[in-house]
N, C-alpha and C positions, 0 to 999 in steps of 0.2 A: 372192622377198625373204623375211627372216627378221624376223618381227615377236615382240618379249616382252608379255602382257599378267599383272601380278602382283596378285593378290587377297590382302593380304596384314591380319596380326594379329586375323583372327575368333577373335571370344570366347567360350567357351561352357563350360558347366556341363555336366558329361557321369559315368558313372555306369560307368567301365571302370577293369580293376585284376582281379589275382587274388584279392586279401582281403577276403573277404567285406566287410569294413567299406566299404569302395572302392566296389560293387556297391550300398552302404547309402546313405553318404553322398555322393560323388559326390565330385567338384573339377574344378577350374577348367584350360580346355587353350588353347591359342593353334594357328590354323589358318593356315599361308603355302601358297598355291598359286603356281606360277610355269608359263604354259603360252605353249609356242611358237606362230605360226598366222602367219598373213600375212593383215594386216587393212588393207593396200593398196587393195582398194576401199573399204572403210569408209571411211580419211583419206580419199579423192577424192570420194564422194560422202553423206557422214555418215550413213551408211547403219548404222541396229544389225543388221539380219539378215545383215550382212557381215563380221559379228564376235563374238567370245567374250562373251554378257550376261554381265556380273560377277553379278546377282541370278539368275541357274541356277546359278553355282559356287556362292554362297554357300548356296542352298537346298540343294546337293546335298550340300554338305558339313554343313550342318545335320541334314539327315535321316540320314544317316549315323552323324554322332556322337551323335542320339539313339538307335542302338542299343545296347544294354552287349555290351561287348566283354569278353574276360581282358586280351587285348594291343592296346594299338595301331597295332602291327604289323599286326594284322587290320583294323580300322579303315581305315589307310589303305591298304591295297590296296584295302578297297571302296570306296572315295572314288576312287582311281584308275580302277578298271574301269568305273564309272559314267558318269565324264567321259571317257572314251573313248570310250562307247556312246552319250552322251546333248547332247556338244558336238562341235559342224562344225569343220571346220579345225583340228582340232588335233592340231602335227605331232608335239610332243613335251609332256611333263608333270613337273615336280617338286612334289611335297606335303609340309611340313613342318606335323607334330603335336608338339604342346608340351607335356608334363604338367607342372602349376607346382606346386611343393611335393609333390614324390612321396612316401611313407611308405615310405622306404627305410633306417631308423636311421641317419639322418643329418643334416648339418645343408647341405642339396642346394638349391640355386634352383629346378629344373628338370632334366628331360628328354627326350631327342625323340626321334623318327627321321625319314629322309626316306628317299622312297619316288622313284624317277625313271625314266621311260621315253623 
């Protein structure tokens, strides 16, 4: 069975960018994880070790984005590879990072990439 569990809009203050300024002052990103797993015995017997902790993604992805990055591109491949290595069951992965108000001479909301395995 194909079960989705989403961790979705962490907030975080993060210090990635090529310009130096970026590297200085830092700004603000939004984090969406979306991972596949089948957590079939969890529902039947409310079991958490039968299932994805949302507070392991969230720590991972925390740790994570406290490294300074150039890209976030970089970023979330490490965020990928991590939760590959470090959560059970899980059969598949999508990571959306959000840069909010990038410094692109522009007048831009945001933007992202996503990363999916």
């Amino acid at each position: 069975m194909k079960h989705t569990i989403e961790v979705n809009g962490i907030k975080l203050y993060a210090f990635h960018g090529c310009l130096p300024e970026e590297t200085k002052i830092g700004g603000h990103y939004l984090v969406d994880v979306h991972m596949v797993t089948n957590f079939q015995k969890a529902a039947e017997e409310d079991t958490l070790e039968d299932t994805i902790d949302y507070v392991d993604v969230n720590r991972i992805v925390k740790e994570e984005m406290s490294i300074p990055s150039k890209l976030i591109e970089h970023v979330g491949q490490r965020i990928l590879v991590r939760m590959e290595n470090e959560l059970k069951n899980l059969e598949g992965i999508r990571i959306k990072i959000t840069k909010i108000c990038p410094p692109i001479n522009g007048d831009v909301e945001n933007v992202a990439i996503i990363i999916e395995r």
